[in-house]
N, C-alpha and C positions, 0 to 999 in steps of 0.2 A: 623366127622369134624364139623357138623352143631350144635353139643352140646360143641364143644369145645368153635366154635364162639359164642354163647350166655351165655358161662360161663365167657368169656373174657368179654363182654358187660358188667355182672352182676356186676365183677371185675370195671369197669369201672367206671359204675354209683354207685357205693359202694365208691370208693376212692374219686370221686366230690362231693357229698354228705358227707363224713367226712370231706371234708377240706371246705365247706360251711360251716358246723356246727362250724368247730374250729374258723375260721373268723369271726362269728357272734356269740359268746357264748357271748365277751363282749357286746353286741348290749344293753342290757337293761339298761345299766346306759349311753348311751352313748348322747341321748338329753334330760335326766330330768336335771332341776335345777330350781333353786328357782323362778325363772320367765318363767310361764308355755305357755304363749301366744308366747313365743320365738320360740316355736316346730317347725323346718319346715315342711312344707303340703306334700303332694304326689307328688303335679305338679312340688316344685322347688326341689323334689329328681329324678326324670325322667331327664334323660342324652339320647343325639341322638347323629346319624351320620353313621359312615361304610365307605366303601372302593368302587371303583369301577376302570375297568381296562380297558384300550381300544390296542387293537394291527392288526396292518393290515399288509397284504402282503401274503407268499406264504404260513402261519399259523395266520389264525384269531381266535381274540378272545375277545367277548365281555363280564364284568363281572360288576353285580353288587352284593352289601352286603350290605345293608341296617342295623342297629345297634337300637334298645332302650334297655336302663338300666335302672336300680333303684339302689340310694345309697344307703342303707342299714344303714352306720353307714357315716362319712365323709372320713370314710379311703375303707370303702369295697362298690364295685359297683358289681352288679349281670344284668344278663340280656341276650336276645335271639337275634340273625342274621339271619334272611333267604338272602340264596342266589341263585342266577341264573347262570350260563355260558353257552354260547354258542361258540364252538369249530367249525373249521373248517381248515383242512389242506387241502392243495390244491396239489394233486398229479401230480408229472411233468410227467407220462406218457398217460395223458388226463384226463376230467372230468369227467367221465363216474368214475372214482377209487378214486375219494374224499371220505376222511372220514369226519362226519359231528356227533357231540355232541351235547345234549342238558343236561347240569349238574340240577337239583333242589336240596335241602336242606337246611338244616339251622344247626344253632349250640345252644349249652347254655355255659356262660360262668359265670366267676368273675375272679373281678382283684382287687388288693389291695393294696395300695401304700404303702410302704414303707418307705419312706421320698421323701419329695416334687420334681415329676416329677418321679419318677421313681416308677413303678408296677410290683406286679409277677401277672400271668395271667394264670387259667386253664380254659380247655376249651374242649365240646365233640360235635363233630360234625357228621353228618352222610349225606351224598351225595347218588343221586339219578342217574343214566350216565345211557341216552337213545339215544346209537349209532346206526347210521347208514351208513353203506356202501352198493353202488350200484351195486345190482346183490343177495344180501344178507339178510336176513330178519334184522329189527330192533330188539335190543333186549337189554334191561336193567341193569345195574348190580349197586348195594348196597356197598359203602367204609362209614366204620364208620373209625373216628381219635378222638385221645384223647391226646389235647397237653398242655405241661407244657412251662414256659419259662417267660420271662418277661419284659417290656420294657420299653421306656423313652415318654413326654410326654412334648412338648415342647407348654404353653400357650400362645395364642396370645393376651388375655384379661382374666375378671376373669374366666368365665366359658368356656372358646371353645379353642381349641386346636389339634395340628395336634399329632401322635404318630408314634412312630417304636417301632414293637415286633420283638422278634428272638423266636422262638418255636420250640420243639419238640416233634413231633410224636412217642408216646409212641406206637401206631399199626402200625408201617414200615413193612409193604409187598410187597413184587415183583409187588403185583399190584396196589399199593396207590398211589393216583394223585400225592403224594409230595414230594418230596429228603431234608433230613433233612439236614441241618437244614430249617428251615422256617420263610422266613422274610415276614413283613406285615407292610402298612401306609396306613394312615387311619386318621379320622379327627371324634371329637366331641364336642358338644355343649352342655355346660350345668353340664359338669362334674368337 
């Protein structure tokens, strides 16, 4: 089982890695021209932002996702997430039997737009779940995802903007935090 799961990984970062490559092959003609002082620098291709999630009651959950990119070309954005969550269900038959999560990970992604507002997005993420319930030791477990999908991109000025993706989870297991499909909003600046 444990060579299956790392041949599927391999799979994985095998398929993101060709569809980087196929997105950026055009990349070298893509800021030469005749006026070379035009190039833009590093700082105005750096894109921010990410997600963050608040929910209270008898299921808590706090989440944040922090977001930088790099454009690449004007059309292709690449770039990494770390994220945090903290979980906590609150058990109606005392608190002595709450379950209480601590999620860490991050992702790498690209997105590419397509025509103005609208992007296809892949993306490989790998989460970190350190549960604990009381009476029970703590104990770890590892969800990698690898989602495809793609969204819309609605500007508020030139560079910043809010987004909705719809994705899907190319690793759906019994035990993956997500139920496909998967929606996400989220806001960036710069892109």
């Amino acid at each position: 089982m444990q060579h299956r799961f790392v041949f599927i990984h391999y799979i994985y970062i095998g398929v993101f890695s060709l569809v980087l490559f196929l997105f950026s092959a055009p990349v070298h003609g893509q800021f030469t021209n005749e006026n070379k002082e035009k190039k833009p620098d590093f700082r105005s291709r750096l894109f921010y932002g990410g997600g963050f999630g608040l929910q209270f009651g008898s299921a808590t959950l706090i989440e944040l996702s922090p977001l930088v990119g790099y454009k690449v070309t004007p059309k292709l954005g690449i770039g990494v997430s770390p994220t945090y969550k903290y979980y906590r269900y609150n058990n109606y038959y005392g608190p002595d039997l709450d379950l209480a999560s601590n999620v860490y990970g991050g992702s790498i992604f690209a997105r590419y737009t397509i025509i103005q507002s609208v992007f296809a997005h892949v993306e490989y993420e790998t989460l970190f779940y350190n549960t604990s319930t009381p009476g029970y030791p703590t104990y770890m477990e590892q969800f990698n995802s690898f989602f495809v999908g793609g969204g819309y991109m609605q500007y508020f000025g030139a560079n910043s903007g809010m987004y909705i993706e719809v994705l899907w989870n190319l690793n759906d297991t019994p035990n993956s935090p997500y139920t496909n499909p998967v929606f996400r909003v989220g806001f960036n600046v710069g892109m």
